[in-house]
PyMOL CGO cylinders between C-alpha atoms (Angstrom):
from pymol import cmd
from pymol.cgo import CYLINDER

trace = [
    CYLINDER, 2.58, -4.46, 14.22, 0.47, -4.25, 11.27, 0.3, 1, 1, 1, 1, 1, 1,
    CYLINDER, 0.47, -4.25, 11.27, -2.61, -2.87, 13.39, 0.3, 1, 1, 1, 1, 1, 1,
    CYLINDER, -2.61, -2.87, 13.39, 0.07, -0.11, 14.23, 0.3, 1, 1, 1, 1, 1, 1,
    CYLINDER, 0.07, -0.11, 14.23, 1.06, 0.71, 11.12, 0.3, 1, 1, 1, 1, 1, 1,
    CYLINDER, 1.06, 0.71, 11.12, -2.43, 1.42, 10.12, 0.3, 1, 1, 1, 1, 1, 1,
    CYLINDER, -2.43, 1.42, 10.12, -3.36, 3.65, 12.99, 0.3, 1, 1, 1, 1, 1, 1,
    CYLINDER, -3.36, 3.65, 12.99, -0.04, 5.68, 12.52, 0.3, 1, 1, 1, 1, 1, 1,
    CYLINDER, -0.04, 5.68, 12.52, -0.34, 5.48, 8.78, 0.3, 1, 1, 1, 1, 1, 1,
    CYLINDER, -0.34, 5.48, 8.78, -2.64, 9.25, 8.10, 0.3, 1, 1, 1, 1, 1, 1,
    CYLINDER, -2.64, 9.25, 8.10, -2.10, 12.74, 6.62, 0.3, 1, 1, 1, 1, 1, 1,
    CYLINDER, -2.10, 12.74, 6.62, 1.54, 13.45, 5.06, 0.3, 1, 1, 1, 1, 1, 1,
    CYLINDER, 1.54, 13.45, 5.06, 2.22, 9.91, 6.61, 0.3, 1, 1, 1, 1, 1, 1,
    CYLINDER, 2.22, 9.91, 6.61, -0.44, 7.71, 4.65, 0.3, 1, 1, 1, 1, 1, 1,
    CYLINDER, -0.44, 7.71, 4.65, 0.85, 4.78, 3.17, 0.3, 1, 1, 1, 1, 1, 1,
    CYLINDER, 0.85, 4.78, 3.17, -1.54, 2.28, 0.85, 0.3, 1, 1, 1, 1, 1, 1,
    CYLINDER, -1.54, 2.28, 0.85, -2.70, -0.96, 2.37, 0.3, 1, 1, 1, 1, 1, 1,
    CYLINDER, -2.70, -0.96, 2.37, -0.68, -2.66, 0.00, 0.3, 1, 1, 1, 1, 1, 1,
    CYLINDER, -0.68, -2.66, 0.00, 2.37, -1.08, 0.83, 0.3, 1, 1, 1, 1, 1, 1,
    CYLINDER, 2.37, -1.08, 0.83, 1.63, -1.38, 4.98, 0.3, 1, 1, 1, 1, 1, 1,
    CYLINDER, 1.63, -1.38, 4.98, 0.48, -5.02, 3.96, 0.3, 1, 1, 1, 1, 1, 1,
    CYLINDER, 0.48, -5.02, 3.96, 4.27, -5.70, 2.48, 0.3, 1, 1, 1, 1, 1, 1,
    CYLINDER, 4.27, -5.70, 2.48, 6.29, -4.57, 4.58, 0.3, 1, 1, 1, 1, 1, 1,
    CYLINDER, 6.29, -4.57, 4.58, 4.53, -6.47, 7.39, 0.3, 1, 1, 1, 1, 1, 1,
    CYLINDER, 4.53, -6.47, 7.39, 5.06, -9.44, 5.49, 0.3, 1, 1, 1, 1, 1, 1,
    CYLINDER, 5.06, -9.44, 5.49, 8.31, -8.91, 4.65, 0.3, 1, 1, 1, 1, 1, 1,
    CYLINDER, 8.31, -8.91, 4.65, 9.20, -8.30, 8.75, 0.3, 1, 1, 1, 1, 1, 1,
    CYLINDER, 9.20, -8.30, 8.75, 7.12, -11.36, 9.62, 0.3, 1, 1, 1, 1, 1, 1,
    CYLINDER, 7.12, -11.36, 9.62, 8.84, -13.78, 7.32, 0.3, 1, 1, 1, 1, 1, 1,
    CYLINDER, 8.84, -13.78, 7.32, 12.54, -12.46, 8.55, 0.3, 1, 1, 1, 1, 1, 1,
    CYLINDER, 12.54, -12.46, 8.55, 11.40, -12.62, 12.05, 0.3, 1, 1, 1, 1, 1, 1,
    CYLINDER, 11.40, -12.62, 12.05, 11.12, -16.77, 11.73, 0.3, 1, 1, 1, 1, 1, 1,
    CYLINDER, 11.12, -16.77, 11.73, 13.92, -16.78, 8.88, 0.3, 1, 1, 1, 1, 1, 1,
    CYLINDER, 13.92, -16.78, 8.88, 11.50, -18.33, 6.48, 0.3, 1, 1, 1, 1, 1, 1,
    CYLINDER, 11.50, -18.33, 6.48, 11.82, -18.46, 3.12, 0.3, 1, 1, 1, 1, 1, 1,
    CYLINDER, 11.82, -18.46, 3.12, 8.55, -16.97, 1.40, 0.3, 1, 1, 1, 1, 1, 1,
    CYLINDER, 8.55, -16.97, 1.40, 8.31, -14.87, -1.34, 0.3, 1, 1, 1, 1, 1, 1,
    CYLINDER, 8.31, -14.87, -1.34, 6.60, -11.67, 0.32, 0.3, 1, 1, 1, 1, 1, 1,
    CYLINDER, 6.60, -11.67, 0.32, 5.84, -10.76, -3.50, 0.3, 1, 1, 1, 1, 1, 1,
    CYLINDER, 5.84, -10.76, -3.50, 3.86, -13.62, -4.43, 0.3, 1, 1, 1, 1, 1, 1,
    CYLINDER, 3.86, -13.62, -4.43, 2.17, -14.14, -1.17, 0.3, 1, 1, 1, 1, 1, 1,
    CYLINDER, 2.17, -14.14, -1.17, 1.12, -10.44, -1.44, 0.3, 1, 1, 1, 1, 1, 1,
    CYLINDER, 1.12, -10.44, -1.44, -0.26, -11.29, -4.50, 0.3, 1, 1, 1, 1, 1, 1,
    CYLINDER, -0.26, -11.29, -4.50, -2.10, -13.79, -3.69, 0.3, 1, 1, 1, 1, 1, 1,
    CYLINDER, -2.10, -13.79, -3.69, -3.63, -11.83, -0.86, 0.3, 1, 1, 1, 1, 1, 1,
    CYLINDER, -3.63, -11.83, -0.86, -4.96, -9.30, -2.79, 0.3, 1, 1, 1, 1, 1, 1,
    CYLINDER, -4.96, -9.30, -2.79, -6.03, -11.86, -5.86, 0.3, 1, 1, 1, 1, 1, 1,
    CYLINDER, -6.03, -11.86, -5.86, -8.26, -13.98, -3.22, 0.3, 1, 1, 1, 1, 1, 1,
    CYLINDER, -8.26, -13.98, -3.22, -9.61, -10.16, -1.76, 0.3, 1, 1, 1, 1, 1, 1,
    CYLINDER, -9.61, -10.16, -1.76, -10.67, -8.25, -5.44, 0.3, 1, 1, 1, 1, 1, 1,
    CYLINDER, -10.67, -8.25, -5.44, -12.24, -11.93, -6.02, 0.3, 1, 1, 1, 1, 1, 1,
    CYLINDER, -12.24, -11.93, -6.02, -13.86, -13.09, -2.16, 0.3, 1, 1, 1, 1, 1, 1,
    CYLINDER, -13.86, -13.09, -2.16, -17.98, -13.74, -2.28, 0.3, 1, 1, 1, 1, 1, 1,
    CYLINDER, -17.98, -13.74, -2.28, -19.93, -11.80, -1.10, 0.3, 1, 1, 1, 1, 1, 1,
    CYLINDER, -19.93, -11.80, -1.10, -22.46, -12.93, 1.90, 0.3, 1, 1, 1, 1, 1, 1,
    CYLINDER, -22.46, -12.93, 1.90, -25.68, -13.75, 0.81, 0.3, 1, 1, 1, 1, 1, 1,
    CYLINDER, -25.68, -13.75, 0.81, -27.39, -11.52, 2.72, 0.3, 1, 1, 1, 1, 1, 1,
    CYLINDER, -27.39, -11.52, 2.72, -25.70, -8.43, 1.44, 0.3, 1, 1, 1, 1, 1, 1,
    CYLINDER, -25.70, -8.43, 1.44, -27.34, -7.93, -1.85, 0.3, 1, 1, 1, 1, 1, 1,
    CYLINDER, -27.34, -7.93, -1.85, -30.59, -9.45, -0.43, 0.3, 1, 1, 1, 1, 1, 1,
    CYLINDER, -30.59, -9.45, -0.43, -30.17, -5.97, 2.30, 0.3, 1, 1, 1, 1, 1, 1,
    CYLINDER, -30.17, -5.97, 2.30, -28.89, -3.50, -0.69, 0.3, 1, 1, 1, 1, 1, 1,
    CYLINDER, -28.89, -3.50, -0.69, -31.95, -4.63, -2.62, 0.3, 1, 1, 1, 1, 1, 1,
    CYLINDER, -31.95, -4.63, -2.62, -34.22, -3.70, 0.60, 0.3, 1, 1, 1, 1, 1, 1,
    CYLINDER, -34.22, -3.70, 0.60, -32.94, -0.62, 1.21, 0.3, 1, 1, 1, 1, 1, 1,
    CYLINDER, -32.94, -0.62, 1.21, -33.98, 2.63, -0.35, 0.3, 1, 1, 1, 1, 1, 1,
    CYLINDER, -33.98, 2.63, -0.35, -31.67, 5.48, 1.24, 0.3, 1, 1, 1, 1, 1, 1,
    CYLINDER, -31.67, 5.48, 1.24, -28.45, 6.14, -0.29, 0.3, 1, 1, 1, 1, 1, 1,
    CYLINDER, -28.45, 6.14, -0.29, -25.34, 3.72, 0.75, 0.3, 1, 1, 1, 1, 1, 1,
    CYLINDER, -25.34, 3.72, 0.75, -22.16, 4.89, 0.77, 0.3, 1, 1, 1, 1, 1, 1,
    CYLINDER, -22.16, 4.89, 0.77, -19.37, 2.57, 1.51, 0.3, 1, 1, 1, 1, 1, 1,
    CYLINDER, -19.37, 2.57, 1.51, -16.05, 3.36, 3.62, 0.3, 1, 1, 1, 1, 1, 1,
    CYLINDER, -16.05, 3.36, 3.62, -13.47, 0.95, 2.92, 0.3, 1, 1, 1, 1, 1, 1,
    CYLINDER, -13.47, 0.95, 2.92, -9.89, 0.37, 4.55, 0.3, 1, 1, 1, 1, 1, 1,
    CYLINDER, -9.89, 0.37, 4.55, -8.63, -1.29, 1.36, 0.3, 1, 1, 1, 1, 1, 1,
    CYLINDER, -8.63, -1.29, 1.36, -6.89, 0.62, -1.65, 0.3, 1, 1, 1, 1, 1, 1,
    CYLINDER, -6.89, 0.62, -1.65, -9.09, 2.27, -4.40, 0.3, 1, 1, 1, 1, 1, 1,
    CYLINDER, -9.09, 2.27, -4.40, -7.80, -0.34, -7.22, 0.3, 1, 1, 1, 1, 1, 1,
    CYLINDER, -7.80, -0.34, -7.22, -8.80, -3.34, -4.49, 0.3, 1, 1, 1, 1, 1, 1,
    CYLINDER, -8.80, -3.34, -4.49, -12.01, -2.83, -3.44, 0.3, 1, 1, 1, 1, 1, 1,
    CYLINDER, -12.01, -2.83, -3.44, -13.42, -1.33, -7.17, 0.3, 1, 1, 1, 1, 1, 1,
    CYLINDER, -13.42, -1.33, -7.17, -12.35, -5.33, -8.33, 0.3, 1, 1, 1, 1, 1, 1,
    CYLINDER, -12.35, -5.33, -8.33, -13.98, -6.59, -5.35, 0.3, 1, 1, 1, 1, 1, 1,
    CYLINDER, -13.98, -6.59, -5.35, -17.21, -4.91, -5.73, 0.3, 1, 1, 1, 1, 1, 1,
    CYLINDER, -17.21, -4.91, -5.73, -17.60, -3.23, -9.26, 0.3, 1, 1, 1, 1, 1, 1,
    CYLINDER, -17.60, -3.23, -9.26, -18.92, -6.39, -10.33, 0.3, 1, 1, 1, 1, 1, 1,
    CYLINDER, -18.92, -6.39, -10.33, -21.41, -7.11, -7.56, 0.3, 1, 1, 1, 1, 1, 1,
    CYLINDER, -21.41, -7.11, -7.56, -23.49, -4.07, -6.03, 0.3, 1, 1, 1, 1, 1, 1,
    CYLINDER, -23.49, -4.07, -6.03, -23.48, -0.16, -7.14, 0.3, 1, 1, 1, 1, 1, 1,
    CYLINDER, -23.48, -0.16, -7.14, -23.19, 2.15, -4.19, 0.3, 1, 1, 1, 1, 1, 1,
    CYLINDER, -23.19, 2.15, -4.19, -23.99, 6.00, -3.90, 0.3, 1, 1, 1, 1, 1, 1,
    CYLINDER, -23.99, 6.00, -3.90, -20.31, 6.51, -3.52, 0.3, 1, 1, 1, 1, 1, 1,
    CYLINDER, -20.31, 6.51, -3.52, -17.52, 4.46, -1.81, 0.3, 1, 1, 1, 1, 1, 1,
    CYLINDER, -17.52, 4.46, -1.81, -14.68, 6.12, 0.02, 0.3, 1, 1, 1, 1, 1, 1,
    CYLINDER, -14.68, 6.12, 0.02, -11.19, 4.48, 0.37, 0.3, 1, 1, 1, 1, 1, 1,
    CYLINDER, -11.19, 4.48, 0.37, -8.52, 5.28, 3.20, 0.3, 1, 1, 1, 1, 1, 1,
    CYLINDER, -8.52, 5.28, 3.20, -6.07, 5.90, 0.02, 0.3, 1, 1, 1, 1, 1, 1,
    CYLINDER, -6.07, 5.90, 0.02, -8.93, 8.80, -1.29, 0.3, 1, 1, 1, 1, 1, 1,
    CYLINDER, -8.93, 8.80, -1.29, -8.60, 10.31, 2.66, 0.3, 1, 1, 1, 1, 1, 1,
    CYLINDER, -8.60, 10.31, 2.66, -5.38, 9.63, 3.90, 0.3, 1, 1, 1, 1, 1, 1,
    CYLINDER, -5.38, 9.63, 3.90, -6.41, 7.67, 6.92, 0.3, 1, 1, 1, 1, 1, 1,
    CYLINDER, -6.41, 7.67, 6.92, -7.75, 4.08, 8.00, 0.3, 1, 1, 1, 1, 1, 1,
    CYLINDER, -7.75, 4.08, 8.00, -10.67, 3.82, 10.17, 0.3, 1, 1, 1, 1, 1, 1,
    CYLINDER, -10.67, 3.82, 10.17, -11.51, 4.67, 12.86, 0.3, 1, 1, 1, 1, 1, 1,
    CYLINDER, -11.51, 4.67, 12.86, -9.71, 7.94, 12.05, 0.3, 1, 1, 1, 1, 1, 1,
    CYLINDER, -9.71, 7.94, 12.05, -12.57, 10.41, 11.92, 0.3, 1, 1, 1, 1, 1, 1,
    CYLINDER, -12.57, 10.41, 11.92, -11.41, 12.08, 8.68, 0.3, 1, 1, 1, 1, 1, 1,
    CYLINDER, -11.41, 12.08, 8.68, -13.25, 8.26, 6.99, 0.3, 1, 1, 1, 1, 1, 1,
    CYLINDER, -13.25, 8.26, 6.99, -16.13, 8.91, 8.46, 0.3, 1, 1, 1, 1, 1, 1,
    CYLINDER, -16.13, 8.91, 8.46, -16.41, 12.95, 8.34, 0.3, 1, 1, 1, 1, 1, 1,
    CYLINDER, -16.41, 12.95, 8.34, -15.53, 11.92, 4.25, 0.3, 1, 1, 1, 1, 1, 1,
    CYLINDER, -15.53, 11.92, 4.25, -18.86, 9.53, 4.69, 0.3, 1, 1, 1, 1, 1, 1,
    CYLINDER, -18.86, 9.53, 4.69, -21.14, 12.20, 6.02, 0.3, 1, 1, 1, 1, 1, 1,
    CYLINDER, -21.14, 12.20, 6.02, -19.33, 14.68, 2.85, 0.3, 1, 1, 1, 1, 1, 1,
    CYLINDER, -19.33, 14.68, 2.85, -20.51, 12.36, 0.59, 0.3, 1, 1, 1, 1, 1, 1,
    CYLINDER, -20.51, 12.36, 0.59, -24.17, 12.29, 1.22, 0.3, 1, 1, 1, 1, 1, 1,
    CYLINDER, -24.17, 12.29, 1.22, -24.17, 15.80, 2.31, 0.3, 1, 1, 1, 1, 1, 1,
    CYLINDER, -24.17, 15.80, 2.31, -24.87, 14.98, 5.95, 0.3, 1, 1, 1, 1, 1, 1,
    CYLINDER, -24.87, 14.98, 5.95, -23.70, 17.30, 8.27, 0.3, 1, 1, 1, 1, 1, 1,
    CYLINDER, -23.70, 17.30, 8.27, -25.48, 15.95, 11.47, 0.3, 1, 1, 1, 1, 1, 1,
    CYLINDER, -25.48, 15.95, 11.47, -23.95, 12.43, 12.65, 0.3, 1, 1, 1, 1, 1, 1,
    CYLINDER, -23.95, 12.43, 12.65, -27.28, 11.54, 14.12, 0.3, 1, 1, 1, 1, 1, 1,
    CYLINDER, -27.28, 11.54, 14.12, -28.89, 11.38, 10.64, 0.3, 1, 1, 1, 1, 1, 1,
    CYLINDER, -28.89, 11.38, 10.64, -27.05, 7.86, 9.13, 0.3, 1, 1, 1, 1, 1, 1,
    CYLINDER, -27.05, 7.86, 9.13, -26.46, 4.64, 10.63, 0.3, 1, 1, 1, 1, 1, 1,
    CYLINDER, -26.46, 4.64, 10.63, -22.56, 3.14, 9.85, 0.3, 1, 1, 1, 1, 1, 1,
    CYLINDER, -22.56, 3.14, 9.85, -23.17, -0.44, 9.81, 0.3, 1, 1, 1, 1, 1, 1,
    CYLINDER, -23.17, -0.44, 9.81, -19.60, -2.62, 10.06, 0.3, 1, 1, 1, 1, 1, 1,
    CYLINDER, -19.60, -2.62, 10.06, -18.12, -5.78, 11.29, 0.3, 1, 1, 1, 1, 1, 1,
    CYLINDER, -18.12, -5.78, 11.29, -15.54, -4.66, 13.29, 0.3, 1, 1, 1, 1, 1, 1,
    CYLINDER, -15.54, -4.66, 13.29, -15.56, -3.62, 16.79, 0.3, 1, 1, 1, 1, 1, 1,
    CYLINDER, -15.56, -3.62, 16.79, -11.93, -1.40, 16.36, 0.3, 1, 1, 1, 1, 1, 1,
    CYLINDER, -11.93, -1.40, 16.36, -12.65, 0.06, 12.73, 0.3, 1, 1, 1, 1, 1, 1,
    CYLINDER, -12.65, 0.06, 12.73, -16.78, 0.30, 12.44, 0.3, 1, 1, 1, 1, 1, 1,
    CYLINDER, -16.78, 0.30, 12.44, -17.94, 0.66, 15.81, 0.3, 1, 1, 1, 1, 1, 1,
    CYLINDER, -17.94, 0.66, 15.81, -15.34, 2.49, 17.80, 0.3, 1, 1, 1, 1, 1, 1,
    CYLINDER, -15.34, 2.49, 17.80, -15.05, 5.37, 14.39, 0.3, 1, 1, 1, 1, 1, 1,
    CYLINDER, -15.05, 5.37, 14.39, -18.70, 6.03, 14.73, 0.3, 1, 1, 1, 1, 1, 1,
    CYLINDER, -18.70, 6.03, 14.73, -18.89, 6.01, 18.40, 0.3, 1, 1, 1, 1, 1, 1,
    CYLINDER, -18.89, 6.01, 18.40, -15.53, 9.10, 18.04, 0.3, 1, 1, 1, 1, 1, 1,
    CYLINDER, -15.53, 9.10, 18.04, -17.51, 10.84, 15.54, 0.3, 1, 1, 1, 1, 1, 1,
    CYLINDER, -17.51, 10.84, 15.54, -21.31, 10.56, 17.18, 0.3, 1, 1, 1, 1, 1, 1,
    CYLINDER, -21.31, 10.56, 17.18, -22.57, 8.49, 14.25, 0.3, 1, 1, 1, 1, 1, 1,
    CYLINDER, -22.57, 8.49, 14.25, -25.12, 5.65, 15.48, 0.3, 1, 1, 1, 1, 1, 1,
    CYLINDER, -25.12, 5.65, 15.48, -23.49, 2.27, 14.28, 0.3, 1, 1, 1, 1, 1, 1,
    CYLINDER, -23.49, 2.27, 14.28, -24.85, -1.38, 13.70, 0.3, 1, 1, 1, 1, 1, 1,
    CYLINDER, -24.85, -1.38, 13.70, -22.13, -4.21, 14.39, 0.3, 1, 1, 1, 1, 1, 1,
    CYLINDER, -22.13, -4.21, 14.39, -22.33, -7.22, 12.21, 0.3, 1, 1, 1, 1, 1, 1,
    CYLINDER, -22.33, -7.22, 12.21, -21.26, -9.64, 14.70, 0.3, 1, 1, 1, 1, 1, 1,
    CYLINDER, -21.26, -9.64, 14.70, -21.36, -12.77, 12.18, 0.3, 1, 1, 1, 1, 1, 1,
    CYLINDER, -21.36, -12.77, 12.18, -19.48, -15.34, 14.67, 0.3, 1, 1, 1, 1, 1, 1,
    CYLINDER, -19.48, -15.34, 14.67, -20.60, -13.98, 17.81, 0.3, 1, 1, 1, 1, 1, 1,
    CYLINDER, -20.60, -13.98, 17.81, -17.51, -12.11, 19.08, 0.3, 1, 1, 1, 1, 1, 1,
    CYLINDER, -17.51, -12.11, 19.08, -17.76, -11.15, 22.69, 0.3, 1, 1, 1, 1, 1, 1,
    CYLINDER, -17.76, -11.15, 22.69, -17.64, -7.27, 22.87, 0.3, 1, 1, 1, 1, 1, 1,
    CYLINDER, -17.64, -7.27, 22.87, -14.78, -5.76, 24.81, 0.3, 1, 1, 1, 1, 1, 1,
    CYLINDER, -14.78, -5.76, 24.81, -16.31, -2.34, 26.61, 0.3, 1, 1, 1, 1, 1, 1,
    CYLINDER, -16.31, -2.34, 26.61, -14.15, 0.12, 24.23, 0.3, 1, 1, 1, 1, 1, 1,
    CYLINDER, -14.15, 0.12, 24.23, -17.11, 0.43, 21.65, 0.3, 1, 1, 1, 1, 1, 1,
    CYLINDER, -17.11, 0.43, 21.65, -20.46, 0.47, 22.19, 0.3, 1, 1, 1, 1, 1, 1,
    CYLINDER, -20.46, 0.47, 22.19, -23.01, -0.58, 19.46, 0.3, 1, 1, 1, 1, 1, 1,
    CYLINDER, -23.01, -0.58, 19.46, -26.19, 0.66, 19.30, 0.3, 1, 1, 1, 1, 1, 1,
    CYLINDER, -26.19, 0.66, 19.30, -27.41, -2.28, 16.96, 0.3, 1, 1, 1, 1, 1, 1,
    CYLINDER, -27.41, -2.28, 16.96, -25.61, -5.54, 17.02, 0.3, 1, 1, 1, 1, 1, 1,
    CYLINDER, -25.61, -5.54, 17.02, -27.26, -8.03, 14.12, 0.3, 1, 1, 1, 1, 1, 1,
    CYLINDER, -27.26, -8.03, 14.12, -25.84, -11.60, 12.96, 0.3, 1, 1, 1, 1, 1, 1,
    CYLINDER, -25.84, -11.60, 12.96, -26.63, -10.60, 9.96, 0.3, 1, 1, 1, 1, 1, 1,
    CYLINDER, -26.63, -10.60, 9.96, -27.39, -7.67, 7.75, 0.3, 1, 1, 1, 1, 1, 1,
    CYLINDER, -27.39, -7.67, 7.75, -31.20, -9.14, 6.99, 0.3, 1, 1, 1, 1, 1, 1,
    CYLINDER, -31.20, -9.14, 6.99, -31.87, -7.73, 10.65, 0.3, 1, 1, 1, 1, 1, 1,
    CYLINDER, -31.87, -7.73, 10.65, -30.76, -4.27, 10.27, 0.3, 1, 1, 1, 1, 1, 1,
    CYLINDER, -30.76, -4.27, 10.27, -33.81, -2.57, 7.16, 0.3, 1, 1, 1, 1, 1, 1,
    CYLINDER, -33.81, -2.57, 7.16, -36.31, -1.93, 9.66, 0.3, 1, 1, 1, 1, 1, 1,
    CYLINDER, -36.31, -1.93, 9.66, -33.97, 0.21, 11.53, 0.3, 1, 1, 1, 1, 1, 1,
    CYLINDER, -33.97, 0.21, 11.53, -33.02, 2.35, 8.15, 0.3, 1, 1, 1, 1, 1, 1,
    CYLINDER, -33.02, 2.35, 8.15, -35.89, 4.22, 6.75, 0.3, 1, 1, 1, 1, 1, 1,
    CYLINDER, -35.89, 4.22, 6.75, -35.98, 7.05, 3.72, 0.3, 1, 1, 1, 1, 1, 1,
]
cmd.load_cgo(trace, "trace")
């Protein structure tokens, strides 16, 4: 249900994570008549998000790599500035609340290519960790994409990576200036 929302959540119909996040909750805790507070458990959602470590690799990776990054996030504007203003500084990051749309709609990853004033997919590499969001976007919009497969997920056929890396200290020989 709360996949759903996302993928039907673009355009004039956008709504923030936090809001899709909420009223999930709230569904979920009257569908087994429990007794939560969807308020503060929202809350605490978000608090253990803006606040989450980073992996140790990624700064390591950022460090290493001399072409522009831009980031394309699912999570609200406000969210994932706390979660990362205070780590790493990117050439530009790109929320679904600044386009309207989650990934994989193209319009996150056509805002991507905008940003570093790409116009040919071919030319940048998406690297993600989800098959769904990362790797199924790029493959829609022709943009070469590196899975982070962390835990070893088994793929499922509907997205094809052309990289798949257990960690992002594989993927700098692949991206060059």
């Amino acid at each position: 249900m709360f996949f759903d929302s996302f993928m039907a959540s673009h355009g004039s119909s956008f709504r923030c994570q936090r809001e899709l996040e909420h009223a999930s909750l709230v569904r979920t805790i009257r569908h087994f008549s429990a007794t939560s507070d969807a308020d503060r458990l929202s809350e605490m959602m978000f608090e253990h998000w803006s606040s989450a470590a980073t992996f140790d690799d990624a700064v390591t990776f950022l460090d290493q790599v001399t072409v522009p990054v831009v980031v394309l996030s699912t999570i609200d504007r406000l969210d994932i500035s706390a979660a990362i203003d205070h780590l790493i500084r990117f050439t530009d990051v790109i929320t679904s609340e600044d386009v309207r749309a989650y990934k994989p709609h193209p319009a996150m990853f056509e805002a991507g290519l905008h940003a570093l004033g790409i116009s040919e997919p071919s030319r940048v590499l998406h690297i993600g960790d989800s098959l769904v969001s990362d790797v199924q976007g790029a493959n829609r919009c022709g943009i070469p994409v590196a899975w982070v497969n962390r835990t070893g997920k088994p793929t499922n056929g509907s997205a094809q990576a052309d990289h798949i890396a257990s960690d992002l200290m594989e993927l700098p020989p692949l991206i060059s200036s």
